[in-house]
mmCIF file of the N, C-alpha and C atoms, coordinates in Angstrom:
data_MODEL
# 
_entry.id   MODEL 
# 
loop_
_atom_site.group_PDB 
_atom_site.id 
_atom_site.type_symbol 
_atom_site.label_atom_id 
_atom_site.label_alt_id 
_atom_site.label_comp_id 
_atom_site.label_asym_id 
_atom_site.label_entity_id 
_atom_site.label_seq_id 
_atom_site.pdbx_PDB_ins_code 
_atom_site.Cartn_x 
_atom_site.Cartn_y 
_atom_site.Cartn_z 
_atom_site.occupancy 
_atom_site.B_iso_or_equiv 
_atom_site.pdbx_formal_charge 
_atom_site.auth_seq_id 
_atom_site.auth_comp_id 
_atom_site.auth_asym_id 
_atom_site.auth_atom_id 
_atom_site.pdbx_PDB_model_num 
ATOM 1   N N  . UNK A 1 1  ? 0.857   -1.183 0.000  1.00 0.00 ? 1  UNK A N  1 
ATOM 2   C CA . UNK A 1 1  ? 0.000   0.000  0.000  1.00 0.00 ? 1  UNK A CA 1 
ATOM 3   C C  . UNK A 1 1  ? 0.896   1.237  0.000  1.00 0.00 ? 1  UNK A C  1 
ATOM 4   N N  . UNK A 1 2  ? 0.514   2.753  -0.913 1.00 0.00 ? 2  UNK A N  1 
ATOM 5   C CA . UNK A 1 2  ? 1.440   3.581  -0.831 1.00 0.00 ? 2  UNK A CA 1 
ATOM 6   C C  . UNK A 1 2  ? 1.024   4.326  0.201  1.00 0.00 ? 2  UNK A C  1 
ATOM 7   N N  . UNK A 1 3  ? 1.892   5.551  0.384  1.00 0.00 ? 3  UNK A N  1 
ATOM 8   C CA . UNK A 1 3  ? 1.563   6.259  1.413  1.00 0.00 ? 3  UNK A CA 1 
ATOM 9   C C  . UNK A 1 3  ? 0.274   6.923  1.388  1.00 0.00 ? 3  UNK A C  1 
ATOM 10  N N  . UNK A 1 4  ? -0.470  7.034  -0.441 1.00 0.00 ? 4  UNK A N  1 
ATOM 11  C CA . UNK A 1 4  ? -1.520  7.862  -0.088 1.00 0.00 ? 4  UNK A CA 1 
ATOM 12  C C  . UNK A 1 4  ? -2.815  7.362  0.355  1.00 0.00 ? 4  UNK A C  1 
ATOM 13  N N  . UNK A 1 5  ? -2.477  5.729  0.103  1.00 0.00 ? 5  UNK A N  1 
ATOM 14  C CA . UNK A 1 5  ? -3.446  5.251  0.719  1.00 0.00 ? 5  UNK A CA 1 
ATOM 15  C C  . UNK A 1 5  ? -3.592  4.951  2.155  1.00 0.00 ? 5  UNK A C  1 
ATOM 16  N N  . UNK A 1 6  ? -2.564  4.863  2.531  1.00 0.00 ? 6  UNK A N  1 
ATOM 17  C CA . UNK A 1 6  ? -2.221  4.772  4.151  1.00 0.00 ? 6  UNK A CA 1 
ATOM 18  C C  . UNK A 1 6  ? -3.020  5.924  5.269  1.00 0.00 ? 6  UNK A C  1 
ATOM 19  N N  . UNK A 1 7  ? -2.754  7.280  4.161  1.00 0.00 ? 7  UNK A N  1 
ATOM 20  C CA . UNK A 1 7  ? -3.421  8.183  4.551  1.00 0.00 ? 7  UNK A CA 1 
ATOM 21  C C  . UNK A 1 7  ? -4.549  8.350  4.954  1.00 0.00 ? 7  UNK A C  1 
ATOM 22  N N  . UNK A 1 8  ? -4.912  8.085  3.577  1.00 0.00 ? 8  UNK A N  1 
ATOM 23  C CA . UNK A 1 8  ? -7.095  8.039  3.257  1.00 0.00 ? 8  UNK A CA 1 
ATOM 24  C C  . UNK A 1 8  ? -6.912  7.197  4.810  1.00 0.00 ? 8  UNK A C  1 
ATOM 25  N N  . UNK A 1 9  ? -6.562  5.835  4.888  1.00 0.00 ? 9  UNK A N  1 
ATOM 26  C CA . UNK A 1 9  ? -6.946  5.464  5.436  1.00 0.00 ? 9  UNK A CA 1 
ATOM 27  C C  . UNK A 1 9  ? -6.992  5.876  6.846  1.00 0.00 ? 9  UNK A C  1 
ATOM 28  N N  . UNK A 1 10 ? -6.112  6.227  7.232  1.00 0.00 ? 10 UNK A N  1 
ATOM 29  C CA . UNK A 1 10 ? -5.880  6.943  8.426  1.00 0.00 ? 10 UNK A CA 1 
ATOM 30  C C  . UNK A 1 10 ? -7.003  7.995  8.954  1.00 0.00 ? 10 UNK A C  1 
ATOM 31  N N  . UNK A 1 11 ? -7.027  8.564  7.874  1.00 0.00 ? 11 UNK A N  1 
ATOM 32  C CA . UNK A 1 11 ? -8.350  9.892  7.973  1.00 0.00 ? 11 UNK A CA 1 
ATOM 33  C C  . UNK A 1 11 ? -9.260  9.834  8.204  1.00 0.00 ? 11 UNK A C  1 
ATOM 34  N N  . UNK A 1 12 ? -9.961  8.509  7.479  1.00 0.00 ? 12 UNK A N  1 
ATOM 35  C CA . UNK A 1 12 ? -11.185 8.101  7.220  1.00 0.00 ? 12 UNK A CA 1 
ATOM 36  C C  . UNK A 1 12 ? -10.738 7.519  9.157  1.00 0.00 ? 12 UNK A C  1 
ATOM 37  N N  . UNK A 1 13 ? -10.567 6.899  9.544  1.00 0.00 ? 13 UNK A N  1 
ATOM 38  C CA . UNK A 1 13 ? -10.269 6.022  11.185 1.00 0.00 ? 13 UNK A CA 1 
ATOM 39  C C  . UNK A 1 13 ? -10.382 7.202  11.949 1.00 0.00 ? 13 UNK A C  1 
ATOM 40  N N  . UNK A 1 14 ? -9.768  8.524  11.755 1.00 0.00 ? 14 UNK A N  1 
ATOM 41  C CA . UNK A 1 14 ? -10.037 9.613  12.356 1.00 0.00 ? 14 UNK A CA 1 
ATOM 42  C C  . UNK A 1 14 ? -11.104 10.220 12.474 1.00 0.00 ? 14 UNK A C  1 
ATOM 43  N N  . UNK A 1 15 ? -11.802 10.502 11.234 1.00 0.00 ? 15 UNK A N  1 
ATOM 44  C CA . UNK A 1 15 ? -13.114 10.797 11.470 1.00 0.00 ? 15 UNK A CA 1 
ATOM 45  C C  . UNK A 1 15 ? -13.710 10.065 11.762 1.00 0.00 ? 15 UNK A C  1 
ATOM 46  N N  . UNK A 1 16 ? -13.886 9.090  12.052 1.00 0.00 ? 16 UNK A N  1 
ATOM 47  C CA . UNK A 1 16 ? -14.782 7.977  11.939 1.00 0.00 ? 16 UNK A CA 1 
ATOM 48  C C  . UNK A 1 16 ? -14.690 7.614  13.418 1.00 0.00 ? 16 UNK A C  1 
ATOM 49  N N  . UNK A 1 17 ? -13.782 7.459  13.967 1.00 0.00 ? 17 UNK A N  1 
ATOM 50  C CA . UNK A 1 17 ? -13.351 7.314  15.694 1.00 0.00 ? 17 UNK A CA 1 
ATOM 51  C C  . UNK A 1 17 ? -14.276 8.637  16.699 1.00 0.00 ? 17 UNK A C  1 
ATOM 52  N N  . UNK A 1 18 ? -13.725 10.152 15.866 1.00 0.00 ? 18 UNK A N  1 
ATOM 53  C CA . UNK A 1 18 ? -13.976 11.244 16.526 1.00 0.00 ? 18 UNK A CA 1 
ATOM 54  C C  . UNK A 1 18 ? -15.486 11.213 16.402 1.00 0.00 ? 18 UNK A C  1 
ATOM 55  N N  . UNK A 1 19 ? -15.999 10.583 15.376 1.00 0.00 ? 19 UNK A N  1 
ATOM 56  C CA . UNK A 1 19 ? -17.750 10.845 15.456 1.00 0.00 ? 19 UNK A CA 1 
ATOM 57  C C  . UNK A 1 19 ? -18.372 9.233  16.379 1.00 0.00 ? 19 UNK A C  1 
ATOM 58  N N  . UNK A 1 20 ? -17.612 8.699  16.536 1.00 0.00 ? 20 UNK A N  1 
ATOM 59  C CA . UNK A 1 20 ? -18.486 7.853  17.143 1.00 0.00 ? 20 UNK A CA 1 
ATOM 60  C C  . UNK A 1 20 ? -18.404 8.349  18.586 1.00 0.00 ? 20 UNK A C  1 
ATOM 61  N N  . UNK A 1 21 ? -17.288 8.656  19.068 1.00 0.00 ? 21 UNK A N  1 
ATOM 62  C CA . UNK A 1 21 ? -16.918 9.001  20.585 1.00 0.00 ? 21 UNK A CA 1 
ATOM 63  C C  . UNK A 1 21 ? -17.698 10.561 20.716 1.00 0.00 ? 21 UNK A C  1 
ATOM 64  N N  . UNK A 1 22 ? -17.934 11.321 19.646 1.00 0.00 ? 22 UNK A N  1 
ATOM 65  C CA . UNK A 1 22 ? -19.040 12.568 19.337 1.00 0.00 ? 22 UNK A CA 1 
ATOM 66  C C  . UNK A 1 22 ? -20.428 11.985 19.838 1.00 0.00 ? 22 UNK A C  1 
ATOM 67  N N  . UNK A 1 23 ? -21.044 10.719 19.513 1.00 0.00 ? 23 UNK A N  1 
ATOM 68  C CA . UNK A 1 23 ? -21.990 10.417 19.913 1.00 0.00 ? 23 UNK A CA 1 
ATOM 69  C C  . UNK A 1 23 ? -22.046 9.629  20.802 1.00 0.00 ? 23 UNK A C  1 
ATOM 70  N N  . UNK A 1 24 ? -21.350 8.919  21.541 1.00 0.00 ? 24 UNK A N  1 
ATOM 71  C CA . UNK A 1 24 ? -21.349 8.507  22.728 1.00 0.00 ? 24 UNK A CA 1 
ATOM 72  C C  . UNK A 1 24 ? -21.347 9.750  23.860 1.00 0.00 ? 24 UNK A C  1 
ATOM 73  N N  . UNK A 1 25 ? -20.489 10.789 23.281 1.00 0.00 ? 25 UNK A N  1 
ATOM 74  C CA . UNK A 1 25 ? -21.047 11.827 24.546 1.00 0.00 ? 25 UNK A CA 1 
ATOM 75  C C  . UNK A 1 25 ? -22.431 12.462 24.899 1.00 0.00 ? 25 UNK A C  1 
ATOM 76  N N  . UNK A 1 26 ? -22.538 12.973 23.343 1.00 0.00 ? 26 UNK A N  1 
ATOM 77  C CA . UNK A 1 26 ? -23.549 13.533 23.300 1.00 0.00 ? 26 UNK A CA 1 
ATOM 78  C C  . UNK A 1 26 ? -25.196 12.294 23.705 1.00 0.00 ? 26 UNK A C  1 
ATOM 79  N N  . UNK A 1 27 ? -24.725 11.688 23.244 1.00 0.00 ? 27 UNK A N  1 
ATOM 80  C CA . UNK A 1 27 ? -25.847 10.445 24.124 1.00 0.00 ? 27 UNK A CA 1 
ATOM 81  C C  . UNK A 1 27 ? -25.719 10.495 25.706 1.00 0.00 ? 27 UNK A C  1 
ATOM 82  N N  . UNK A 1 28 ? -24.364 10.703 26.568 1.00 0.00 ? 28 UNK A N  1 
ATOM 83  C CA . UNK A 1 28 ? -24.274 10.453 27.369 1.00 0.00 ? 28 UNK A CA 1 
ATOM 84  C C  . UNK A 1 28 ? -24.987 11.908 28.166 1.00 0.00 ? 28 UNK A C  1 
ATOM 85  N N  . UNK A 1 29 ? -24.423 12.880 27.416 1.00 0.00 ? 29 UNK A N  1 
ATOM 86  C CA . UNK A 1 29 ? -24.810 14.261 28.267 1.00 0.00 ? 29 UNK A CA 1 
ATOM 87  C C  . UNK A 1 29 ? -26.325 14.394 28.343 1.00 0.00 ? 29 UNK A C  1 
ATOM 88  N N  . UNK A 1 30 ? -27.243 13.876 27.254 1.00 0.00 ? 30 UNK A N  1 
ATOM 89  C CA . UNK A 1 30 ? -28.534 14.394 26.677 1.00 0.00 ? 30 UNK A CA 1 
ATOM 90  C C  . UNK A 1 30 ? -29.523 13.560 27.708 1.00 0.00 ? 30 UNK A C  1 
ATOM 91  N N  . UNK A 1 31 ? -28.635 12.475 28.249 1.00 0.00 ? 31 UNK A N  1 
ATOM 92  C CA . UNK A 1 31 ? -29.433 11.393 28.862 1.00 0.00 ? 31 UNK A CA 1 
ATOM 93  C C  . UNK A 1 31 ? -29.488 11.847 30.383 1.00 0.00 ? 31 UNK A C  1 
ATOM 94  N N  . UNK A 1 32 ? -27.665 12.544 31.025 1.00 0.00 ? 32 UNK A N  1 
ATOM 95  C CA . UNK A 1 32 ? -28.468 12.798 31.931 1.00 0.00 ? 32 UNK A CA 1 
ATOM 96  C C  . UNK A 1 32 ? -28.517 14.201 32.195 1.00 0.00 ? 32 UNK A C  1 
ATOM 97  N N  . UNK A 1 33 ? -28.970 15.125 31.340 1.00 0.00 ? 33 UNK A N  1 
ATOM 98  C CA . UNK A 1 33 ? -29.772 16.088 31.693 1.00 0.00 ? 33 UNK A CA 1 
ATOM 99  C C  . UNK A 1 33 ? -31.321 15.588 31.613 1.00 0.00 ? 33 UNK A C  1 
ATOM 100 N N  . UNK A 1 34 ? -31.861 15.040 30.732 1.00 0.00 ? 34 UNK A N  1 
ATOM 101 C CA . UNK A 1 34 ? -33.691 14.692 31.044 1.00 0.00 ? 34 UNK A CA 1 
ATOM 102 C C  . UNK A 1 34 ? -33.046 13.893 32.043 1.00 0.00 ? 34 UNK A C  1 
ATOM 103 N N  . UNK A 1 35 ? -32.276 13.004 32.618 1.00 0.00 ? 35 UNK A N  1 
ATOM 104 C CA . UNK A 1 35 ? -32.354 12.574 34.064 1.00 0.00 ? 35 UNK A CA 1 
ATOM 105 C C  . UNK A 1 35 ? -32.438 13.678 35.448 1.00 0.00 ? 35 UNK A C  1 
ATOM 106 N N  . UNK A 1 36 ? -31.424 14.691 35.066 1.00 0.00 ? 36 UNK A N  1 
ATOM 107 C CA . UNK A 1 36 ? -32.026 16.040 35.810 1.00 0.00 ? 36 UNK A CA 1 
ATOM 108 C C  . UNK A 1 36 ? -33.343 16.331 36.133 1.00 0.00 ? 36 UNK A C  1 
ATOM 109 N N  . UNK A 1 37 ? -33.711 16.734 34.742 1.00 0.00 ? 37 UNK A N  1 
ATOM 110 C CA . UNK A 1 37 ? -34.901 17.242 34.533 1.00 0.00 ? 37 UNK A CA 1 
ATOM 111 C C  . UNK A 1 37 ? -35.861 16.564 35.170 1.00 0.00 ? 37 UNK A C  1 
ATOM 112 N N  . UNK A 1 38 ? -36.269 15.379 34.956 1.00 0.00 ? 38 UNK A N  1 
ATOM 113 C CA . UNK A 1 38 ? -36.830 14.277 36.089 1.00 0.00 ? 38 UNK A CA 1 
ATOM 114 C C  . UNK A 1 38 ? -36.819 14.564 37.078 1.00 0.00 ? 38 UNK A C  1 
ATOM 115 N N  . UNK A 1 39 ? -35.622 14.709 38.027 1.00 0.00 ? 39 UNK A N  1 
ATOM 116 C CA . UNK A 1 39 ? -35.802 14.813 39.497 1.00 0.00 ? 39 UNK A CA 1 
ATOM 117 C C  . UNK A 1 39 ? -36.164 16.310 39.506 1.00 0.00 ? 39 UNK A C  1 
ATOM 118 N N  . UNK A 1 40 ? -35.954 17.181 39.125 1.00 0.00 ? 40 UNK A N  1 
ATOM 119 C CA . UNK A 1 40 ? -35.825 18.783 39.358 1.00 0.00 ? 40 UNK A CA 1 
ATOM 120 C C  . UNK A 1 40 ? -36.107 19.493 38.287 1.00 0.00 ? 40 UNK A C  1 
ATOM 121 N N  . UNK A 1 41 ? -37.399 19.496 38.065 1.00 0.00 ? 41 UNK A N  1 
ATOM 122 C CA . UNK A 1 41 ? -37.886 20.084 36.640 1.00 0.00 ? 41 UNK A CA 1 
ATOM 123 C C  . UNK A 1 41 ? -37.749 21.511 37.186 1.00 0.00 ? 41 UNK A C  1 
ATOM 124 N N  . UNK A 1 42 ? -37.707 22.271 37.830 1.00 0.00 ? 42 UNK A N  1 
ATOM 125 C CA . UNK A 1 42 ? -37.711 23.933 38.328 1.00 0.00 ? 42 UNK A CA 1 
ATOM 126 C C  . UNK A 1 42 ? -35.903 24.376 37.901 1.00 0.00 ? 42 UNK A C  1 
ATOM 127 N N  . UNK A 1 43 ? -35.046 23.099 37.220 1.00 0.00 ? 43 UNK A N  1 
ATOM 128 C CA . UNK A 1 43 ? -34.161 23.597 36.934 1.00 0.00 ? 43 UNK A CA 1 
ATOM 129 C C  . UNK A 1 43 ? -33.874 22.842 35.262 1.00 0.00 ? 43 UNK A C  1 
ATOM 130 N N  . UNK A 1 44 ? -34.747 23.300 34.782 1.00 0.00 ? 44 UNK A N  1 
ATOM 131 C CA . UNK A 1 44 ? -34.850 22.735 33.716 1.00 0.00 ? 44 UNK A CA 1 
ATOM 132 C C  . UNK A 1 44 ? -34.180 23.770 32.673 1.00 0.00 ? 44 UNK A C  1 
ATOM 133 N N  . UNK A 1 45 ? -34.275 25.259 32.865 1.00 0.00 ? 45 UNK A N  1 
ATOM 134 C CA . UNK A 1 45 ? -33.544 25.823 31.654 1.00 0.00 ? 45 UNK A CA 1 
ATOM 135 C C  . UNK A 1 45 ? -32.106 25.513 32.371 1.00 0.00 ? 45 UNK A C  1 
ATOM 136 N N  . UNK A 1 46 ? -31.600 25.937 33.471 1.00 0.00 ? 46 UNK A N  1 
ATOM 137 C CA . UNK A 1 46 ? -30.115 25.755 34.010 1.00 0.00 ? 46 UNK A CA 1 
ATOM 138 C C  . UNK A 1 46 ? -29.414 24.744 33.463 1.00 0.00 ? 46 UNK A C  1 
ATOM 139 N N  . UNK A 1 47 ? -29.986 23.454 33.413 1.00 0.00 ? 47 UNK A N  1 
ATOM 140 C CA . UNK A 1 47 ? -29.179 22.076 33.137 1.00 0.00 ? 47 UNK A CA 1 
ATOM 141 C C  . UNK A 1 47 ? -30.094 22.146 30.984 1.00 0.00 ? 47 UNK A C  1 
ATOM 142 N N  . UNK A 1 48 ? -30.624 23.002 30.589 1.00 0.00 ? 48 UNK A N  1 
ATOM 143 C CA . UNK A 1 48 ? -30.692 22.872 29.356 1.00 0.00 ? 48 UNK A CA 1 
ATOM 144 C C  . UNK A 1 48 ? -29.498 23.776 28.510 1.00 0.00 ? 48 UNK A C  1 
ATOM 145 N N  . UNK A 1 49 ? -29.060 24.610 29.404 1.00 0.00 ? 49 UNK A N  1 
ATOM 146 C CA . UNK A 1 49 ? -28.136 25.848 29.153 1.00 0.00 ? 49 UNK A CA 1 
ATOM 147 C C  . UNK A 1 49 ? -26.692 25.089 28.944 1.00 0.00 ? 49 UNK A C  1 
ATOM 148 N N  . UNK A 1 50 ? -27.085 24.450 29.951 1.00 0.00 ? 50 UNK A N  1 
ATOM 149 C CA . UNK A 1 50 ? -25.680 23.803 30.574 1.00 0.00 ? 50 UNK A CA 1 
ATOM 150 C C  . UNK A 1 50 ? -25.000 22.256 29.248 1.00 0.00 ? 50 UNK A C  1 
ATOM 151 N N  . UNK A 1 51 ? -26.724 21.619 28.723 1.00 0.00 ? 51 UNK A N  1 
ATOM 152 C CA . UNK A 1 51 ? -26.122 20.513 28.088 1.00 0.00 ? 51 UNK A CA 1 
ATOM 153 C C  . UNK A 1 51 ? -26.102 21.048 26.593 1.00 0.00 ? 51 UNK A C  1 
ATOM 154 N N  . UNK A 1 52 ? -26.100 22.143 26.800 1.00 0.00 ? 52 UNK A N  1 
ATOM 155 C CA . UNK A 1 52 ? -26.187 22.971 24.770 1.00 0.00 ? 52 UNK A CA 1 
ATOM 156 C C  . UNK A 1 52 ? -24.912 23.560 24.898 1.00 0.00 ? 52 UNK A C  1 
ATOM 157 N N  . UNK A 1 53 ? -24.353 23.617 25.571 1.00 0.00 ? 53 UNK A N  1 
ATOM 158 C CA . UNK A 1 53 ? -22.656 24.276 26.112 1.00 0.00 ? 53 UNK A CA 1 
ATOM 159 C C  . UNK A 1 53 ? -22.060 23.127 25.930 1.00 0.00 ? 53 UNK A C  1 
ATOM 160 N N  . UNK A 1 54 ? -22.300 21.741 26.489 1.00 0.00 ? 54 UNK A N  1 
ATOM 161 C CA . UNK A 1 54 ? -21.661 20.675 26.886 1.00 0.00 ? 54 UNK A CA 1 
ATOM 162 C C  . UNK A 1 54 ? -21.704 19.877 25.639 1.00 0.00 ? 54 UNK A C  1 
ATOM 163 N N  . UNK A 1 55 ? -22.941 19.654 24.601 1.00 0.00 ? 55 UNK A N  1 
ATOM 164 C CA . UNK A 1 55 ? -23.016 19.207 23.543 1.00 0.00 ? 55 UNK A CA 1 
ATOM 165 C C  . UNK A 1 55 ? -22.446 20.042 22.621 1.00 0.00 ? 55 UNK A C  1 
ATOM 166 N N  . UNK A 1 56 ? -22.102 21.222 22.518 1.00 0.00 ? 56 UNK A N  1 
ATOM 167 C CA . UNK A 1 56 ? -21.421 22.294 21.648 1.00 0.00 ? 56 UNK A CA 1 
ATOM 168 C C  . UNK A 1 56 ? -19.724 21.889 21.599 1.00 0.00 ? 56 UNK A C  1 
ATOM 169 N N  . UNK A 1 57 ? -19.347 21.524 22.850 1.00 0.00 ? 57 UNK A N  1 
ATOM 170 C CA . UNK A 1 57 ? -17.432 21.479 22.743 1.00 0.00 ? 57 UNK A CA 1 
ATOM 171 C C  . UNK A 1 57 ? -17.618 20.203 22.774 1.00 0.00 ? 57 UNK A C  1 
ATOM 172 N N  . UNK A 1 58 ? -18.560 18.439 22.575 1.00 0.00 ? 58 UNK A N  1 
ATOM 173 C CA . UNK A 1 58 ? -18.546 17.514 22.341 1.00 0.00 ? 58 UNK A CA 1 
ATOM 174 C C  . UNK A 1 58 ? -18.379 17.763 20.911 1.00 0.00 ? 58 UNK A C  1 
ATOM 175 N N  . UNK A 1 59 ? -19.323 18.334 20.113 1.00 0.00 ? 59 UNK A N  1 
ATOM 176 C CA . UNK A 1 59 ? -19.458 18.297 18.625 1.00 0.00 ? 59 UNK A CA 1 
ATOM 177 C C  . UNK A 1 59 ? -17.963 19.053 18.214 1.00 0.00 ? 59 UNK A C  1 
ATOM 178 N N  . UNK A 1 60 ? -17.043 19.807 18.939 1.00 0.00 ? 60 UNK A N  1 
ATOM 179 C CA . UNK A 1 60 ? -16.117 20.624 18.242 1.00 0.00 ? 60 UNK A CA 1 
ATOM 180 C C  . UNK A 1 60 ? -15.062 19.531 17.931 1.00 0.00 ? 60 UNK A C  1 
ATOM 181 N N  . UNK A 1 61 ? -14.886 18.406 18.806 1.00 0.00 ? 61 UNK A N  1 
ATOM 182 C CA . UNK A 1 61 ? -14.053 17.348 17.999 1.00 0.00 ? 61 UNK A CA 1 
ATOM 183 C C  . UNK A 1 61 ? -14.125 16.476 17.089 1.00 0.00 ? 61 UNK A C  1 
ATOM 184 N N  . UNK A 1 62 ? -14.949 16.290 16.728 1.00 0.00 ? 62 UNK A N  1 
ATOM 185 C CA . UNK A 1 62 ? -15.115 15.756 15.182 1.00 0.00 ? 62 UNK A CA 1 
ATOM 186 C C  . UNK A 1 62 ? -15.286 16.383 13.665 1.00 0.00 ? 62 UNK A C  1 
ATOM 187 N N  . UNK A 1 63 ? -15.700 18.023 14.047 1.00 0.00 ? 63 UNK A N  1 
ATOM 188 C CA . UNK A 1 63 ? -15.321 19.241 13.170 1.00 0.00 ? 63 UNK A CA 1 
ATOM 189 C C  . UNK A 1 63 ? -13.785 19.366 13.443 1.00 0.00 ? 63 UNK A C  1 
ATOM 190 N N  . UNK A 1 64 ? -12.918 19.295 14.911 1.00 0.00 ? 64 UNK A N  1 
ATOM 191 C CA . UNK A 1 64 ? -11.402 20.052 14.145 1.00 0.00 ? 64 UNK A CA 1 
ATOM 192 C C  . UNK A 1 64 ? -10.614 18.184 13.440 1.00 0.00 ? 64 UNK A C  1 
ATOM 193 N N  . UNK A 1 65 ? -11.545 17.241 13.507 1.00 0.00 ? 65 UNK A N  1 
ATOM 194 C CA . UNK A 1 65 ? -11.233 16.089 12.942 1.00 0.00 ? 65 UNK A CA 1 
ATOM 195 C C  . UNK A 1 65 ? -11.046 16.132 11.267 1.00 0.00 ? 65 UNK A C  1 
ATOM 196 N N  . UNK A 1 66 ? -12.730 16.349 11.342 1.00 0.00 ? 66 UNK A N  1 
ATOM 197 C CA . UNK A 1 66 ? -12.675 16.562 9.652  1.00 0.00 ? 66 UNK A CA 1 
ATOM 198 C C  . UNK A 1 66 ? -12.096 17.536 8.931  1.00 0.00 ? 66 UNK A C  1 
ATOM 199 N N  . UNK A 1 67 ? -11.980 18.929 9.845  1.00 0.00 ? 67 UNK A N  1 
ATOM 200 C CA . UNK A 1 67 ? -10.801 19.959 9.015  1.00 0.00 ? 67 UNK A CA 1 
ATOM 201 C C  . UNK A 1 67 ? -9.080  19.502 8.758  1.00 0.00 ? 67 UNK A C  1 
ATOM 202 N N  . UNK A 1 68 ? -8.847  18.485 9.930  1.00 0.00 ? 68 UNK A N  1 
ATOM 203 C CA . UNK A 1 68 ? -7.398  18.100 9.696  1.00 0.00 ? 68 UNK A CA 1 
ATOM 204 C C  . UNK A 1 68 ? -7.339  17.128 8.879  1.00 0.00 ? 68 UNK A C  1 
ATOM 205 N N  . UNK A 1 69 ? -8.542  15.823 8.485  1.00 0.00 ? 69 UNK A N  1 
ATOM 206 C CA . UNK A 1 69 ? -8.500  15.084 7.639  1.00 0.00 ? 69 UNK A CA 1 
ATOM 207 C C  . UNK A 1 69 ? -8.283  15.628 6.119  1.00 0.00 ? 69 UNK A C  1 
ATOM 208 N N  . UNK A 1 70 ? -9.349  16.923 5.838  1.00 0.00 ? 70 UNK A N  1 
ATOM 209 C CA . UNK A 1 70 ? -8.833  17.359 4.638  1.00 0.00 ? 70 UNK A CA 1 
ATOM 210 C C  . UNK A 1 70 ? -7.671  18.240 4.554  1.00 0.00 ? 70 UNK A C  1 
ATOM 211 N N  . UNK A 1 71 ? -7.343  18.549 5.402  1.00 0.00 ? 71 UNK A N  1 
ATOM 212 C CA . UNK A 1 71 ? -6.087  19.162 5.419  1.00 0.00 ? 71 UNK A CA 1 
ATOM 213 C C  . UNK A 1 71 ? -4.519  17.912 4.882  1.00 0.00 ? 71 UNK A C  1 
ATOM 214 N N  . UNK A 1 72 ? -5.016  17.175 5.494  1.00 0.00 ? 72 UNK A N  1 
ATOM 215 C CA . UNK A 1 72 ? -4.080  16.026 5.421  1.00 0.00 ? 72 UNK A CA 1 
ATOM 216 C C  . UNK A 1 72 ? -4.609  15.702 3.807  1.00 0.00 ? 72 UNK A C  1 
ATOM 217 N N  . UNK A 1 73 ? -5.582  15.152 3.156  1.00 0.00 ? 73 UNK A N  1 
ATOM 218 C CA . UNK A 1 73 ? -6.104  15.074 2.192  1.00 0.00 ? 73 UNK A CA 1 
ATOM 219 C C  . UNK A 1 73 ? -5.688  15.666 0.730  1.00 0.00 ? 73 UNK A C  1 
ATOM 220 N N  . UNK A 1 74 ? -5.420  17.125 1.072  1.00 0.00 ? 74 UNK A N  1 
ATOM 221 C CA . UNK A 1 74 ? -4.672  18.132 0.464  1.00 0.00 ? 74 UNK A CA 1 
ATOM 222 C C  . UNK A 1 74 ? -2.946  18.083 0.424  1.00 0.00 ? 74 UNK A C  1 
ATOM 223 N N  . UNK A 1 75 ? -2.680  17.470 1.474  1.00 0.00 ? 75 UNK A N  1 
ATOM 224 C CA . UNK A 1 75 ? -1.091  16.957 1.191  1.00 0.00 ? 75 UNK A CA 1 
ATOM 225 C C  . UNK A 1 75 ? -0.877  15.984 0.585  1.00 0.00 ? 75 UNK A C  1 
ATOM 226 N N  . UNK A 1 76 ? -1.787  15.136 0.069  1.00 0.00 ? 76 UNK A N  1 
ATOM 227 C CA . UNK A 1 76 ? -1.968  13.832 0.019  1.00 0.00 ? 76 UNK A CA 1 
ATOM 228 C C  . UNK A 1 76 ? -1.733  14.174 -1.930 1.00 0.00 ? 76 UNK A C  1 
ATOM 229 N N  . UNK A 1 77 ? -2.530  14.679 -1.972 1.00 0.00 ? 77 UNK A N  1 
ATOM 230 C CA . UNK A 1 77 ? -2.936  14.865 -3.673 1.00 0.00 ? 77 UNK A CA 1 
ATOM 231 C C  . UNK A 1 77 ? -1.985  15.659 -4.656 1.00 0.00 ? 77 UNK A C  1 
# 
């Protein structure tokens, strides 16, 4: 295999790693804020504030994933 395929491949494992562990958080955070919400609905915007902050810098690693994949992509070609 040459190097540029080594690459792809690499990239593709990168993104592909960073979005699954993207949704394991975001599953994890979403689940227990409505677990919050359950016990303590009177703090329901606080912990909604809180998991749109928390799901926001979950999602930022699989965006600076896919910008370095094509970045890498672009060296590649």
């Amino acid at each position: 295999m040459d190097n540029a395929g080594a690459a792809m491949i690499g990239t593709a494992l990168a993104v592909g790693l960073a979005s699954i562990g993207a949704g394991i958080g975001d599953g994890l955070v979403t689940g227990r804020t409505v677990e919050g919400i359950a016990r303590q609905p009177e703090l329901r915007g606080n912990l909604m504030v809180t998991m749109f902050i928390s799901v926001g810098l979950i999602e930022a690693l699989p965006i600076i994933a896919v910008v370095i994949a094509f970045i890498l992509m672009g060296k590649i070609g």
